[in-house]
mmCIF file as gemmi writes it, N, C-alpha and C atoms, coordinates in Angstrom:
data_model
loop_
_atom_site.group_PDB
_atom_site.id
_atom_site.type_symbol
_atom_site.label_atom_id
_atom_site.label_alt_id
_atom_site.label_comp_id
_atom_site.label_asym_id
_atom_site.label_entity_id
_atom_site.label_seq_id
_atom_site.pdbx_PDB_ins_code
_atom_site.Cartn_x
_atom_site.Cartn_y
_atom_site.Cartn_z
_atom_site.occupancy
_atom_site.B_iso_or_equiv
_atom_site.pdbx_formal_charge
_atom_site.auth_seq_id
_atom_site.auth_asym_id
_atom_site.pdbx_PDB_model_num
ATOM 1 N N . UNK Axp A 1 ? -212.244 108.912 22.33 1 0 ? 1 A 1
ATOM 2 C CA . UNK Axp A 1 ? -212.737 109.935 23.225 1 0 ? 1 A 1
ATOM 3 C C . UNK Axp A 1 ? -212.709 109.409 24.656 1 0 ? 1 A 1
ATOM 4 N N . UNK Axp A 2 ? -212.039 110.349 25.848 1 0 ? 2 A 1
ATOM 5 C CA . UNK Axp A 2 ? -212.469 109.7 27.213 1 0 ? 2 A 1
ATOM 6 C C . UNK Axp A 2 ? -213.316 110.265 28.022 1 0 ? 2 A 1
ATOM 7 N N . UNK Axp A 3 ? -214.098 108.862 28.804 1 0 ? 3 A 1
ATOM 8 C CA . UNK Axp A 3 ? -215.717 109.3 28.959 1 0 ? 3 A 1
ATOM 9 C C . UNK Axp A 3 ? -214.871 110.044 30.204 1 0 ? 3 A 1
ATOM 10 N N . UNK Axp A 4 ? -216.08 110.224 31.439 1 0 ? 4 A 1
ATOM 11 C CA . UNK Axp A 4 ? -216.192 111.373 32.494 1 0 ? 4 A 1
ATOM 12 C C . UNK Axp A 4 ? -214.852 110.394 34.122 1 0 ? 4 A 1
ATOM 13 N N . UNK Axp A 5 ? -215.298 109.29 33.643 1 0 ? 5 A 1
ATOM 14 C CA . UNK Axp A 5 ? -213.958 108.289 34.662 1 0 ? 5 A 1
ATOM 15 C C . UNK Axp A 5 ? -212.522 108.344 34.269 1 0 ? 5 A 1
ATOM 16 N N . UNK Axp A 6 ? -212.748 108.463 32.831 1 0 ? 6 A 1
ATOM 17 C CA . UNK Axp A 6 ? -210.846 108.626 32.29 1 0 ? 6 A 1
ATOM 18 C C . UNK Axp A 6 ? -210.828 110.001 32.71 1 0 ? 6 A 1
ATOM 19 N N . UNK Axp A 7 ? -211.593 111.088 32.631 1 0 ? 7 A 1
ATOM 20 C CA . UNK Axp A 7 ? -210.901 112.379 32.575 1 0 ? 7 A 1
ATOM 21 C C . UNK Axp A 7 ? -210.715 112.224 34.362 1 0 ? 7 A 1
ATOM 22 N N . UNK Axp A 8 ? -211.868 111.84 35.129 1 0 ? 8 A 1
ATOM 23 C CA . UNK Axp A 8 ? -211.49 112.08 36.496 1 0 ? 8 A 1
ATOM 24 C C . UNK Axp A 8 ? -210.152 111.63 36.933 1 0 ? 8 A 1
ATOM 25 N N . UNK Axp A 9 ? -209.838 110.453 36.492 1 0 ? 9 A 1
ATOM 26 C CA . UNK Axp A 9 ? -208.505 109.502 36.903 1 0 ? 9 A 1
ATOM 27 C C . UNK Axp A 9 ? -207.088 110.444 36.614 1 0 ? 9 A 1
ATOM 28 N N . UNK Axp A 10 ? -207.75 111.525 35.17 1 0 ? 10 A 1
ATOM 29 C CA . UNK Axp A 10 ? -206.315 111.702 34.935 1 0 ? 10 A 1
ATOM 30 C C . UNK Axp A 10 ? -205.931 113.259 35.223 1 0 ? 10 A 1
ATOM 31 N N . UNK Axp A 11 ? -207.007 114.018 36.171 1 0 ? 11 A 1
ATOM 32 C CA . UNK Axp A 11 ? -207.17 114.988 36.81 1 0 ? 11 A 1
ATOM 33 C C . UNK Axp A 11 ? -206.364 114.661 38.286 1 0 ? 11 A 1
ATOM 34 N N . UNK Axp A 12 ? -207.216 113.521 38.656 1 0 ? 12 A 1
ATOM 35 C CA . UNK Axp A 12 ? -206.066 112.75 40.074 1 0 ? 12 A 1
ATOM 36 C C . UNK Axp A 12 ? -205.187 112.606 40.143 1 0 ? 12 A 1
ATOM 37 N N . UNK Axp A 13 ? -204.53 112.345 38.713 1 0 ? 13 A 1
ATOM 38 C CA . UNK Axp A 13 ? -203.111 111.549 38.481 1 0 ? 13 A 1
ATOM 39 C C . UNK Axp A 13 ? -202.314 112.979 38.549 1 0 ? 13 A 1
ATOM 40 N N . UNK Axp A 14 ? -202.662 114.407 38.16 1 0 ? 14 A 1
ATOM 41 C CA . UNK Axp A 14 ? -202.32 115.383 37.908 1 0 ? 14 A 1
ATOM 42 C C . UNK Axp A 14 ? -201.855 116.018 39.183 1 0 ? 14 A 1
ATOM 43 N N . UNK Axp A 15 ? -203.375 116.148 39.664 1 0 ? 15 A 1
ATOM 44 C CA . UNK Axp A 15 ? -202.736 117.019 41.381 1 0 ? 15 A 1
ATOM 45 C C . UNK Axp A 15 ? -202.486 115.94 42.255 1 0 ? 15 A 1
ATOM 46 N N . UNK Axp A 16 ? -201.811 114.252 41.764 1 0 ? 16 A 1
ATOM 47 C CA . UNK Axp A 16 ? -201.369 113.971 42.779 1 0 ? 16 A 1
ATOM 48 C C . UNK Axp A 16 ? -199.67 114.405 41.925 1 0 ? 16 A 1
ATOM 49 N N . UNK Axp A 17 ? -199.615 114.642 41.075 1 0 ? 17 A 1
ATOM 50 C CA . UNK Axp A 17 ? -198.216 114.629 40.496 1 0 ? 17 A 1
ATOM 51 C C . UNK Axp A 17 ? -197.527 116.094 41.248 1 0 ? 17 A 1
ATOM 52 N N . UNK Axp A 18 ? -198.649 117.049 41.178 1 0 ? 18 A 1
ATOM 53 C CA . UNK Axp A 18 ? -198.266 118.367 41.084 1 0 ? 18 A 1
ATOM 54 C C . UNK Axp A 18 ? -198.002 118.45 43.013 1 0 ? 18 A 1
ATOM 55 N N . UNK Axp A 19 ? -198.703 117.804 43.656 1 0 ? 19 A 1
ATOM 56 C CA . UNK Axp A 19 ? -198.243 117.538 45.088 1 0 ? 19 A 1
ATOM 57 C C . UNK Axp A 19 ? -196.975 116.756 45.745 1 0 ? 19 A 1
ATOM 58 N N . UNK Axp A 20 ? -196.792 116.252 44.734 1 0 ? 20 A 1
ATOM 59 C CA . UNK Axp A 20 ? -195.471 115.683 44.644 1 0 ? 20 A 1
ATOM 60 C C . UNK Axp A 20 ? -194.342 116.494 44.667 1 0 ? 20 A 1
ATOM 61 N N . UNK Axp A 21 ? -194.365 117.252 43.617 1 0 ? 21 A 1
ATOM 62 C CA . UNK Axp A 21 ? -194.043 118.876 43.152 1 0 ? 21 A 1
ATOM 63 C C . UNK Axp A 21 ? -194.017 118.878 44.693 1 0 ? 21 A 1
ATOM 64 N N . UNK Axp A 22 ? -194.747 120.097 44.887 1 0 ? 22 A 1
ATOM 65 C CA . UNK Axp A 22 ? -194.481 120.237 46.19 1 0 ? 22 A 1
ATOM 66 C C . UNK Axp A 22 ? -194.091 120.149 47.341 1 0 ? 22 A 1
ATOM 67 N N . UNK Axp A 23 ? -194.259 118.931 47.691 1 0 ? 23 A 1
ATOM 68 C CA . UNK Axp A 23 ? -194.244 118.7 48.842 1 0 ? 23 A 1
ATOM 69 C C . UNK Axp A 23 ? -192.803 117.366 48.382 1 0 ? 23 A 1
ATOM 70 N N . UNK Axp A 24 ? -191.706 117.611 48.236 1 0 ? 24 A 1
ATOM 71 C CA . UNK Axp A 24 ? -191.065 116.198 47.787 1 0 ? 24 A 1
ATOM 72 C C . UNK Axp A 24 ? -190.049 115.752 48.546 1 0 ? 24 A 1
ATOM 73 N N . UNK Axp A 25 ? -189.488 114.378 48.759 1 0 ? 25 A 1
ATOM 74 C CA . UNK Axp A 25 ? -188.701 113.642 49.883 1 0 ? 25 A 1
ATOM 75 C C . UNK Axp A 25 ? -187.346 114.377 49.99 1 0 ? 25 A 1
ATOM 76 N N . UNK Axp A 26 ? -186.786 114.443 51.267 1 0 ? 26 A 1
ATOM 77 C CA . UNK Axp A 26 ? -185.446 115.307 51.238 1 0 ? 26 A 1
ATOM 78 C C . UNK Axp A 26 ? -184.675 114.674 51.859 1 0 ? 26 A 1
ATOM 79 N N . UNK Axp A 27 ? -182.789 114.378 51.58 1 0 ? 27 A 1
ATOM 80 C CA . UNK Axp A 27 ? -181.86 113.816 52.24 1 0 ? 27 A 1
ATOM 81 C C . UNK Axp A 27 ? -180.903 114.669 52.192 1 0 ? 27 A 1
ATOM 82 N N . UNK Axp A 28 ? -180.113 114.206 53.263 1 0 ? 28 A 1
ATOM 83 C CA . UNK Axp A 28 ? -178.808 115.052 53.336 1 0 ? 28 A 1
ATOM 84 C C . UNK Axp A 28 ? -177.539 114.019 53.206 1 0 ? 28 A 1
ATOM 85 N N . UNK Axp A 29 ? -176.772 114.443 52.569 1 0 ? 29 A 1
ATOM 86 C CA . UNK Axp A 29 ? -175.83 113.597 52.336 1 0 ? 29 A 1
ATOM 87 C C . UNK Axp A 29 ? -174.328 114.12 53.124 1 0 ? 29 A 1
ATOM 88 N N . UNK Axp A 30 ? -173.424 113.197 54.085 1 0 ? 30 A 1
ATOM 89 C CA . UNK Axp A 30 ? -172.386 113.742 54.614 1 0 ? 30 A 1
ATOM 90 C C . UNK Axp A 30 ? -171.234 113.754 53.944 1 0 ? 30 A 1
ATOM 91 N N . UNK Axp A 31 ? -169.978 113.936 53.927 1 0 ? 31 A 1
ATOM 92 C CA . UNK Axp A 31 ? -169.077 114.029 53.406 1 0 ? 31 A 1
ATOM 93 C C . UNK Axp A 31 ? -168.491 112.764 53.205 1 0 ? 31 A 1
ATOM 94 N N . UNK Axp A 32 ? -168.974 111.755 54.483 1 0 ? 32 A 1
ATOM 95 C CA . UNK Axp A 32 ? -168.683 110.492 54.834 1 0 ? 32 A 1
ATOM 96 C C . UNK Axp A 32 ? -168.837 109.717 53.449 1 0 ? 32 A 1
ATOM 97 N N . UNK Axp A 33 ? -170.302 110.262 53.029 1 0 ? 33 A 1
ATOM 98 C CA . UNK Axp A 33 ? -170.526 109.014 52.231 1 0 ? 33 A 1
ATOM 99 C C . UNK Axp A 33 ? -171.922 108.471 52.697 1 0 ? 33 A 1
ATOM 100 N N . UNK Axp A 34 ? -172.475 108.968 54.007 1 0 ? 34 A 1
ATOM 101 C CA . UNK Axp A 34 ? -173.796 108.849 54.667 1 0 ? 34 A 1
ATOM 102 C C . UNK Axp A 34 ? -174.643 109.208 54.433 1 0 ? 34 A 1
ATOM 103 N N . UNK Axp A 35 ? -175.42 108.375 53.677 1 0 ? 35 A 1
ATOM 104 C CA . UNK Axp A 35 ? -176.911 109.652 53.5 1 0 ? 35 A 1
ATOM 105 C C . UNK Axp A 35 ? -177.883 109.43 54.653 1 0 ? 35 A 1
ATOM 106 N N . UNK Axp A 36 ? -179.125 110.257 54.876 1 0 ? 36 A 1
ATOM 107 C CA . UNK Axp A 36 ? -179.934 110.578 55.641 1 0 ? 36 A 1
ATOM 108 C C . UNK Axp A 36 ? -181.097 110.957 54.854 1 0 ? 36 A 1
ATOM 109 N N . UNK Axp A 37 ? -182.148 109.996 55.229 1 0 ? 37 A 1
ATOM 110 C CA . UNK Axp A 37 ? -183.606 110.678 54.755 1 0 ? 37 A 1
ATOM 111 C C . UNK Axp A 37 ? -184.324 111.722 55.561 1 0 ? 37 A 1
ATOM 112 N N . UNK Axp A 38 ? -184.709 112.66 55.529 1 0 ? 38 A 1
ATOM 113 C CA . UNK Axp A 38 ? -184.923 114.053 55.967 1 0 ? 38 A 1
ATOM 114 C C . UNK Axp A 38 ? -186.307 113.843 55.86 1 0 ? 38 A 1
ATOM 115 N N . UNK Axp A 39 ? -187.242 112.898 55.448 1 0 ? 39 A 1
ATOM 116 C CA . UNK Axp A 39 ? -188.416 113.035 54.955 1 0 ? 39 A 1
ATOM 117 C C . UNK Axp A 39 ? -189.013 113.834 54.394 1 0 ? 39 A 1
ATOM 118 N N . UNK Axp A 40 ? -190.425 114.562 54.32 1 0 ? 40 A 1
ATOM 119 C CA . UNK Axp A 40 ? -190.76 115.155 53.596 1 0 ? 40 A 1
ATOM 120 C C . UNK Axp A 40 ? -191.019 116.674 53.749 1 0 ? 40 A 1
ATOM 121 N N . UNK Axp A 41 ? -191.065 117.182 52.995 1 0 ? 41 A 1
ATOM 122 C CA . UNK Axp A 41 ? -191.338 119.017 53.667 1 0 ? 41 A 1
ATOM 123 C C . UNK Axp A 41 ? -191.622 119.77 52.199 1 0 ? 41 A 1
ATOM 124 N N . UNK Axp A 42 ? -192.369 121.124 52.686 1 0 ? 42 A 1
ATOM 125 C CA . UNK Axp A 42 ? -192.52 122.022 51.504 1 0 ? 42 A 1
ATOM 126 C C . UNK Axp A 42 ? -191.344 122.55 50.597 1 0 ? 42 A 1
ATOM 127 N N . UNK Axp A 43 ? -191.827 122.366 49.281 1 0 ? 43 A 1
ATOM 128 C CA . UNK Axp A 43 ? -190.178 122.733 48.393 1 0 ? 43 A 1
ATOM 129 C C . UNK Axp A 43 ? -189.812 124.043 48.553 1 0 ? 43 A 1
ATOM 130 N N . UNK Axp A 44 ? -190.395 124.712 49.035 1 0 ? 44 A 1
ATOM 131 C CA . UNK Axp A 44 ? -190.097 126.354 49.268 1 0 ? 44 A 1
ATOM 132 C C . UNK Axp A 44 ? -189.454 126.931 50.512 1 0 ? 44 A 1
ATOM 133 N N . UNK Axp A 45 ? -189.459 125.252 51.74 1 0 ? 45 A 1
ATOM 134 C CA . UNK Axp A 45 ? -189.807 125.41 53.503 1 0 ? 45 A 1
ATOM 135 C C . UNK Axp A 45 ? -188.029 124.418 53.222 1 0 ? 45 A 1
ATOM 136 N N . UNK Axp A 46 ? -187.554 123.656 52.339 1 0 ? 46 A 1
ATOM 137 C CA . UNK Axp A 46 ? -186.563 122.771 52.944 1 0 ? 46 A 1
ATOM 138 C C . UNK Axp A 46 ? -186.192 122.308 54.755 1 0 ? 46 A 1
ATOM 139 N N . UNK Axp A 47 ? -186.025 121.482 54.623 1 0 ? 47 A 1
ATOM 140 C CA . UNK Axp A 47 ? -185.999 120.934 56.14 1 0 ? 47 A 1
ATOM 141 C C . UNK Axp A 47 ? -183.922 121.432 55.884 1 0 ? 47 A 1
ATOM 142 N N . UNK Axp A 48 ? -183.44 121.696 57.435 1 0 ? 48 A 1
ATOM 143 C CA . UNK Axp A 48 ? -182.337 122.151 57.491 1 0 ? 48 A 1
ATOM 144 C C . UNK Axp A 48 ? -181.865 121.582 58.856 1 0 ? 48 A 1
ATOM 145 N N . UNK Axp A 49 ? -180.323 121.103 58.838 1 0 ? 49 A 1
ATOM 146 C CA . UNK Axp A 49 ? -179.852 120.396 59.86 1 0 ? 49 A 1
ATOM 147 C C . UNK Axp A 49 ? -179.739 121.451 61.141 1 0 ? 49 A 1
ATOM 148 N N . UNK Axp A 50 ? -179.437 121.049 61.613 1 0 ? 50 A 1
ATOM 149 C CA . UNK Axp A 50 ? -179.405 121.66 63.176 1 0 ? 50 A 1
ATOM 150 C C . UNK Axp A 50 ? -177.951 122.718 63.298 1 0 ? 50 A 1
ATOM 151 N N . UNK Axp A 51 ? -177.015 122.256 62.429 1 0 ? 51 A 1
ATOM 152 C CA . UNK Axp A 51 ? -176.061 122.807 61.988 1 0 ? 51 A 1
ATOM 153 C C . UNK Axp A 51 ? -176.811 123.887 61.282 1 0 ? 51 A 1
ATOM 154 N N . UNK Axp A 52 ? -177.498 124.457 60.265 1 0 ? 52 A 1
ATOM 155 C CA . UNK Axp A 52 ? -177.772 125.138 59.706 1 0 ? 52 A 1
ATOM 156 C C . UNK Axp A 52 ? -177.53 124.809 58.035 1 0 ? 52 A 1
ATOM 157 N N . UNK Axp A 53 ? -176.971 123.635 57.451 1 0 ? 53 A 1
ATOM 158 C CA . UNK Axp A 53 ? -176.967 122.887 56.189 1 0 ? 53 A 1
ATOM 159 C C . UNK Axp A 53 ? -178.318 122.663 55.713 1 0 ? 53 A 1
ATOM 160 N N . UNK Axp A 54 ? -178.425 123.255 54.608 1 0 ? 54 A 1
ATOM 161 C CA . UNK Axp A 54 ? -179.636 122.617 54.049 1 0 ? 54 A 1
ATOM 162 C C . UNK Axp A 54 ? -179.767 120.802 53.458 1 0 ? 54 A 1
ATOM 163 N N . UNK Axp A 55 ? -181.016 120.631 53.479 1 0 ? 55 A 1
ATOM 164 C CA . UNK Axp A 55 ? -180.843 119.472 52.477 1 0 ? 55 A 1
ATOM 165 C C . UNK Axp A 55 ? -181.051 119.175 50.982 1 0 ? 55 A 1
ATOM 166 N N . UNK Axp A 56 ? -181.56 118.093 50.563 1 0 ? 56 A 1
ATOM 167 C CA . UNK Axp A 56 ? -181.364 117.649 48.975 1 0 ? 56 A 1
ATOM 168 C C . UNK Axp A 56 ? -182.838 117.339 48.476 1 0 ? 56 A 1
ATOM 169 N N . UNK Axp A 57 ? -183.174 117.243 47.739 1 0 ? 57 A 1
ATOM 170 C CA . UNK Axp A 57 ? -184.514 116.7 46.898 1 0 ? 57 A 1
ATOM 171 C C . UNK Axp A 57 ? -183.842 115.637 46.265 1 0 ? 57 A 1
ATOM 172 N N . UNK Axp A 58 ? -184.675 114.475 47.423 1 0 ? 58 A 1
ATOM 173 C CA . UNK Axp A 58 ? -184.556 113.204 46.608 1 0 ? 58 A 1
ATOM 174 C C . UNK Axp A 58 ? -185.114 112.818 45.123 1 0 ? 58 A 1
ATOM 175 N N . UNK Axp A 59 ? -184.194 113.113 44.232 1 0 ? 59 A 1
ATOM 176 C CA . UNK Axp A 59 ? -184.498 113.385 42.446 1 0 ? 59 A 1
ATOM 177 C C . UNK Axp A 59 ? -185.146 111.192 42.592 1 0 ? 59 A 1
ATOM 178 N N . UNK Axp A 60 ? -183.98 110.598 42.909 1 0 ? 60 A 1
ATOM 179 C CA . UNK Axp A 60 ? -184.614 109.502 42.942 1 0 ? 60 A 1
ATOM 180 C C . UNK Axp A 60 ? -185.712 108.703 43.194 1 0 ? 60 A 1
ATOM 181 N N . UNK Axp A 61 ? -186.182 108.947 44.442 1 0 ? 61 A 1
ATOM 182 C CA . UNK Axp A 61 ? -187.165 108.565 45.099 1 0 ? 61 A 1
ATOM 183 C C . UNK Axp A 61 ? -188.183 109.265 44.384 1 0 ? 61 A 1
ATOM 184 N N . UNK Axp A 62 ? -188.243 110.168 44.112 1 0 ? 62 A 1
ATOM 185 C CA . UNK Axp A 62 ? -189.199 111.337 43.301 1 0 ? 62 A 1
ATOM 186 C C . UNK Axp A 62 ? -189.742 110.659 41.974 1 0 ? 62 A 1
ATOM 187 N N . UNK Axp A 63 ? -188.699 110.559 41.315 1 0 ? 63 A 1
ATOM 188 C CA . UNK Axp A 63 ? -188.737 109.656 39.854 1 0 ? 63 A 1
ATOM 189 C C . UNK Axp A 63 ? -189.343 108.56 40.154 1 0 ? 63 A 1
ATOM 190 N N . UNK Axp A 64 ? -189.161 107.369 40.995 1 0 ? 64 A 1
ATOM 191 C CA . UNK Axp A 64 ? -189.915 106.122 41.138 1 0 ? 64 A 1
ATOM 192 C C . UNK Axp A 64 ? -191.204 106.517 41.526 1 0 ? 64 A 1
ATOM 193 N N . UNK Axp A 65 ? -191.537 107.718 42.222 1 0 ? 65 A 1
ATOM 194 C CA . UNK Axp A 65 ? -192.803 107.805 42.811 1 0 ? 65 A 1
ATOM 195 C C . UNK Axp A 65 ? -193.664 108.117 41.646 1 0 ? 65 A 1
ATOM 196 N N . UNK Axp A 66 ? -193.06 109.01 40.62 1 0 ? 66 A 1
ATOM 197 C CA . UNK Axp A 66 ? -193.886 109.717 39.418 1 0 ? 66 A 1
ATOM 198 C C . UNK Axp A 66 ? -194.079 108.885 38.484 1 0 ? 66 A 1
ATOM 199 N N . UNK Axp A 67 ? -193.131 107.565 38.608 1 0 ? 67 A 1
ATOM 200 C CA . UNK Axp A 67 ? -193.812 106.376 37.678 1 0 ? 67 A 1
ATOM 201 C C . UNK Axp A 67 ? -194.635 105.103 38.166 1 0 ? 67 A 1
ATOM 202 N N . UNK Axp A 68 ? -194.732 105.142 39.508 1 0 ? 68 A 1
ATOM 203 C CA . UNK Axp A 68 ? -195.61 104.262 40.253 1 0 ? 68 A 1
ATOM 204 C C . UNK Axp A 68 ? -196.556 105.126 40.191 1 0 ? 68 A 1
ATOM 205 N N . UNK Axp A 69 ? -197.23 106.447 40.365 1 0 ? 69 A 1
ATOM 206 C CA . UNK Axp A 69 ? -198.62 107.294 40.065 1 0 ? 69 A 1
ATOM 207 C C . UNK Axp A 69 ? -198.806 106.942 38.879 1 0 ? 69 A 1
ATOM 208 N N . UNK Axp A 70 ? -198.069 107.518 37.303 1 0 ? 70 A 1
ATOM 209 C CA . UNK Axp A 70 ? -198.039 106.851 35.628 1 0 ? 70 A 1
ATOM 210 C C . UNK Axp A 70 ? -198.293 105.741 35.208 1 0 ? 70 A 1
ATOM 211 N N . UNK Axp A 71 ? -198.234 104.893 36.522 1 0 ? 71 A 1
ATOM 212 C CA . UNK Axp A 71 ? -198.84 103.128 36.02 1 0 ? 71 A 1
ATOM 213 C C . UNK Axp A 71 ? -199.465 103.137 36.667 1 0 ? 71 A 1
ATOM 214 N N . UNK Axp A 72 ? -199.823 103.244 37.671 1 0 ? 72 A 1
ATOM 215 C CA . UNK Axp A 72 ? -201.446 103.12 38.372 1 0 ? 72 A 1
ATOM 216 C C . UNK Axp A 72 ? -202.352 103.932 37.819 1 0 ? 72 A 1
ATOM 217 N N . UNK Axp A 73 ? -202.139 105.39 37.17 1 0 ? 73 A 1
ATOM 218 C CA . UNK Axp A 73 ? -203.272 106.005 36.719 1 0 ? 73 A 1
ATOM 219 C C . UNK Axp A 73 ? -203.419 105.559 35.194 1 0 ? 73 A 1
ATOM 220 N N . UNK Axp A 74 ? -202.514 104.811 34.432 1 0 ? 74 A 1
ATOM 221 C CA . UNK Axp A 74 ? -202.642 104.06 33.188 1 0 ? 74 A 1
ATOM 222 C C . UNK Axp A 74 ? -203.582 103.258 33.146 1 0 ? 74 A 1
ATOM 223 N N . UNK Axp A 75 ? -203.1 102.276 34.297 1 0 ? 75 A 1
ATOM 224 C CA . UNK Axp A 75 ? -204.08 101.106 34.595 1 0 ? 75 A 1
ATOM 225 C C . UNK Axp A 75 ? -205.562 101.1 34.645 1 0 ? 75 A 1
ATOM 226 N N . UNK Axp A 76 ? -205.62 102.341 35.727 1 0 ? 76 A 1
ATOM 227 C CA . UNK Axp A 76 ? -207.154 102.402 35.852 1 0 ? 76 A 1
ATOM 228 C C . UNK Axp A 76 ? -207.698 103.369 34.645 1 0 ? 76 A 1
ATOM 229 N N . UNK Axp A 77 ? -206.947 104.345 33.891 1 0 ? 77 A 1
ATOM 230 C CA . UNK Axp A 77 ? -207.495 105.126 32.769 1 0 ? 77 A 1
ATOM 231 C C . UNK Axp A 77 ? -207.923 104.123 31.64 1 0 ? 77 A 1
ATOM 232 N N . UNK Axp A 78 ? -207.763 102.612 31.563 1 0 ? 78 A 1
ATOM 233 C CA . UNK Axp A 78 ? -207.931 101.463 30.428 1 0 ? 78 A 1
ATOM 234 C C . UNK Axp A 78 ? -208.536 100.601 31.319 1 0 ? 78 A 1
ATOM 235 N N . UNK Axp A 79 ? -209.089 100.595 32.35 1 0 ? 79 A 1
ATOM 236 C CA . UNK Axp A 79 ? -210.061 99.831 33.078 1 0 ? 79 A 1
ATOM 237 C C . UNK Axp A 79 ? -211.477 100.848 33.041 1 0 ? 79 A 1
ATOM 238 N N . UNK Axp A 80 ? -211.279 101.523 33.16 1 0 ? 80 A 1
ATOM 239 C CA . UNK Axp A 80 ? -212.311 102.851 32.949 1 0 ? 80 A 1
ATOM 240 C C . UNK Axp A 80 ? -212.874 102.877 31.828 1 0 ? 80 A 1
ATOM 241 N N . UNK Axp A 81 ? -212.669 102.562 30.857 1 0 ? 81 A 1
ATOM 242 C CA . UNK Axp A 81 ? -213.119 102.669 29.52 1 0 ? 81 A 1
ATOM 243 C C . UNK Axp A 81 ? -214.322 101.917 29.672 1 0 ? 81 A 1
ATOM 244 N N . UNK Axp A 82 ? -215.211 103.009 28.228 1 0 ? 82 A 1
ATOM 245 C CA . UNK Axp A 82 ? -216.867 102.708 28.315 1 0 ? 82 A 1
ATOM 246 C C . UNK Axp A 82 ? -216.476 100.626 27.067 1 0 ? 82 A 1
ATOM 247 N N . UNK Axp A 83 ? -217.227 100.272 28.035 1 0 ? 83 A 1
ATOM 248 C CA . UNK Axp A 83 ? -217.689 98.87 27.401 1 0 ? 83 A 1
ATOM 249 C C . UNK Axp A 83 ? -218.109 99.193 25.734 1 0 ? 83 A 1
ATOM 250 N N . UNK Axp A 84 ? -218.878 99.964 25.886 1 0 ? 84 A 1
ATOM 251 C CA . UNK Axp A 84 ? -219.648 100.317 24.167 1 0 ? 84 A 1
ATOM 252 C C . UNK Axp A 84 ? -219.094 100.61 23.301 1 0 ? 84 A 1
ATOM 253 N N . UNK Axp A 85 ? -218.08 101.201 24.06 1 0 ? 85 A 1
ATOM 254 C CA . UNK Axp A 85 ? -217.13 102.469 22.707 1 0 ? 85 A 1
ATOM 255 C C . UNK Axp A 85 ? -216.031 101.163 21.9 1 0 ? 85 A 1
ATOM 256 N N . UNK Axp A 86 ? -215.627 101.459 20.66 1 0 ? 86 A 1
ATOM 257 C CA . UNK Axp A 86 ? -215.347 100.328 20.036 1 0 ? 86 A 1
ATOM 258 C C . UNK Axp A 86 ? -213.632 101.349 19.625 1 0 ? 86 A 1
């Protein structure tokens, strides 16, 4: 059973995931072969070049981020645990 600290941790771990969602890193890539980090912006708002090109959702950067949140909220969801409970 998880006491009232595991559920908080993994409520955090949630709407920080689901903000992620949202709000996620963007690049544009040139024909060159150049990419460009666009930083961050609303997934609904895309950031757009000056040209009028849209950009990309960094799938990568995204993925490392959603497993660096998955091990930090692991970590502390098994540090959290009640001492008593067997």
């Amino acid at each position: 059973m998880i006491n009232q600290n595991q559920r908080l941790i993994l409520i955090v771990a949630g709407v920080i995931i689901v903000s992620m969602l949202l709000y996620p890193p963007f690049y544009f890539s040139s024909g060159y072969g150049i990419i460009q980090n666009k930083g961050y912006a609303w997934i609904f708002n895309p950031p757009t070049l000056s040209t009028g090109v849209k950009t990309n959702v960094n799938i990568s950067m995204l993925v490392v981020q959603f497993f660096v949140v998955i091990i930090v909220a692991g970590i502390a969801f098994f540090l959290a645990k009640d001492k008593n409970t067997k």
